[in-house]
C-alpha positions in Angstrom: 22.3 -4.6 2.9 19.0 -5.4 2.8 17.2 -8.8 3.0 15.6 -9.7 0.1 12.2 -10.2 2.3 12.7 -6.2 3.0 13.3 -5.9 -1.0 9.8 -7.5 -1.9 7.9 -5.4 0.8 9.5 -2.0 -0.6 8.7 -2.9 -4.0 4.9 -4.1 -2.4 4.7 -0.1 -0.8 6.2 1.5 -4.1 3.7 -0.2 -6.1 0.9 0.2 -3.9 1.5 4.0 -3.4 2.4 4.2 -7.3 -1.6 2.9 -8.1 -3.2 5.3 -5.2 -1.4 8.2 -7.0 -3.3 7.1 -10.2 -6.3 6.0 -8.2 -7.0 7.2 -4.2 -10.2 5.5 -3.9 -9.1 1.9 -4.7 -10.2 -0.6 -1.8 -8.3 -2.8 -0.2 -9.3 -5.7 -2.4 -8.9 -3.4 -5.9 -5.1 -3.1 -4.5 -4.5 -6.1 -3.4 -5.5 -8.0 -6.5 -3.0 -5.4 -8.6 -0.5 -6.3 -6.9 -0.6 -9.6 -6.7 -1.0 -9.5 -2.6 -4.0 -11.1 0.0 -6.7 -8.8 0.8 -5.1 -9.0 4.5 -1.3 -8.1 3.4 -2.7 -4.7 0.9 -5.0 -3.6 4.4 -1.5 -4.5 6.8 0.7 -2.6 3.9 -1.6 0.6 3.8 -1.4 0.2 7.7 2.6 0.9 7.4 2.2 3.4 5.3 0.1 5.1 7.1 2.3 4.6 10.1 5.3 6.2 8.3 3.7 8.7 7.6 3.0 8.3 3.8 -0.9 8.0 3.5 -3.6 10.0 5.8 -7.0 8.1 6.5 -7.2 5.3 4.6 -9.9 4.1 5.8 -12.6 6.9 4.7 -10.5 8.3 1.8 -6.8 7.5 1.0 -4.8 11.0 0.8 -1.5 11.1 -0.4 0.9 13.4 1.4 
């Protein structure tokens, strides 16, 4: 069972890849103030995905695999 910590940072990565999906060229800051999230915690949650896989140079322009 998951931890409810792990719930909220799931949700966090749904809803941040839901709004690059919509919009790839968000910043950092454009994501992070959708969400409801620091500046710091959107950059670290783009870091995961791209880490697992999800996203593809984030740091030029975000691509969704």
């Amino acid at each position: 069972m998951a931890s409810r910590r792990e719930e909220q940072q799931e949700d966090i990565r749904f809803r941040v890849l839901r709004l690059l999906t919509d919009n790839p060229q968000m910043s950092t800051r454009d994501i992070a103030n959708a969400v409801g999230i620091s500046n710091g915690a959107a950059f670290y949650c783009l870091s995961a995905l791209v880490e697992k896989g999800l996203l593809e140079n984030y740091r030029q322009n975000i691509i969704l695999l």
